[in-house]
N, C-alpha and C positions, 0 to 999 in steps of 0.2 A: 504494500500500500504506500508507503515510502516514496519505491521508484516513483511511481504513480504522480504523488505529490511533488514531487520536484520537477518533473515535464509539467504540472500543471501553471497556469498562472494564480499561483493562492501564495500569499505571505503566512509564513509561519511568526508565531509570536510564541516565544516560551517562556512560562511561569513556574516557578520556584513548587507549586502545588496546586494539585489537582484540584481542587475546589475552587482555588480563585481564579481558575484557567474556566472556570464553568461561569464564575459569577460576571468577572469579564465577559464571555460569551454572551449571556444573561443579558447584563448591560448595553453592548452591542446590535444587541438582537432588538433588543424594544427600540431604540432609536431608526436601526436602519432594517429593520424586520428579515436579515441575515447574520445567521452563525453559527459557528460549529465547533467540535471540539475533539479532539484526538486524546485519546487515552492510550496508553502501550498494553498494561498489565491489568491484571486482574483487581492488585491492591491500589492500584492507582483508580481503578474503576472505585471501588468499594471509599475512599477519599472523598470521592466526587458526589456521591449519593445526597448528603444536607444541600449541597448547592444545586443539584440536580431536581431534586423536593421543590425546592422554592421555582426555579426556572419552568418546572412544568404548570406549578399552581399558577402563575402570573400568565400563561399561555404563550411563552416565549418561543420564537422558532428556533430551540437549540438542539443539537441532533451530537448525540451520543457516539462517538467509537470508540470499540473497545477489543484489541485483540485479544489473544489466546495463544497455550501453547501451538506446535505444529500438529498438524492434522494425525499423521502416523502415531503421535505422542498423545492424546486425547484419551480420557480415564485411566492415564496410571498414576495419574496423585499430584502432580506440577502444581504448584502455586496456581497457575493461569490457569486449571481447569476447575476452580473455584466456579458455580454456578451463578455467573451473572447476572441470567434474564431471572432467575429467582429473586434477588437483591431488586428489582427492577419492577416486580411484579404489579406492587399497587402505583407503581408512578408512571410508566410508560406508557407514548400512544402506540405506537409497534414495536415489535423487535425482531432477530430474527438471525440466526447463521449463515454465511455468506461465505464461499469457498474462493467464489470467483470475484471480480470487481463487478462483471456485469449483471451478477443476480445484486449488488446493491444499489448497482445506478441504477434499476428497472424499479426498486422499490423506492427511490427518493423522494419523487412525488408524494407520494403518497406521506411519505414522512414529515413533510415539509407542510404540509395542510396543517388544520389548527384543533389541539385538541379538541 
């Protein structure tokens, strides 16, 4: 997803922690009604969750990423196989596992709508 981002034209901004890398977003998001937010880990996910809380309740259009161990590596106990969309469950408008980039740009729209 990386590569991806660096062919893209998007400015990366990084913040010391994950929460205020959300609340930023948050902020963003209500003035210019775009933004997003990259998470690596799983505990970085799990950081983000209070600020994540408040950015859904305000009906902010911030969109969540959050990797994971590698695919081959999935259920044998990794940090990053932590069950995120559980963490996720009463605050998210969708979620969903994405192998490829193009199963999540097909679901974007959809994400980008208001809760």
């Amino acid at each position: 997803m990386l590569d991806t981002m660096f062919d893209a034209p998007l400015r990366m901004v990084d913040f010391r922690h994950e929460s205020g890398a959300v609340h930023a977003a948050d902020s963003y998001s209500r003035i210019l009604k775009k933004g997003a937010v990259m998470l690596s880990t799983t505990p970085g996910h799990a950081n983000a969750l209070p600020a994540l809380a408040n950015a859904i309740h305000s009906e902010a259009p911030v969109i969540n990423i959050a990797g994971s161990a590698e695919s081959p590596n999935l259920g044998r106990g990794a940090m990053q196989d932590l069950i995120r969309l559980m963490l996720l469950n009463r605050l998210r408008r969708g979620h969903g596992k994405f192998r490829h980039l193009h199963e999540f740009l097909s679901t974007l729209p959809w994400l980008l709508g208001r809760p």
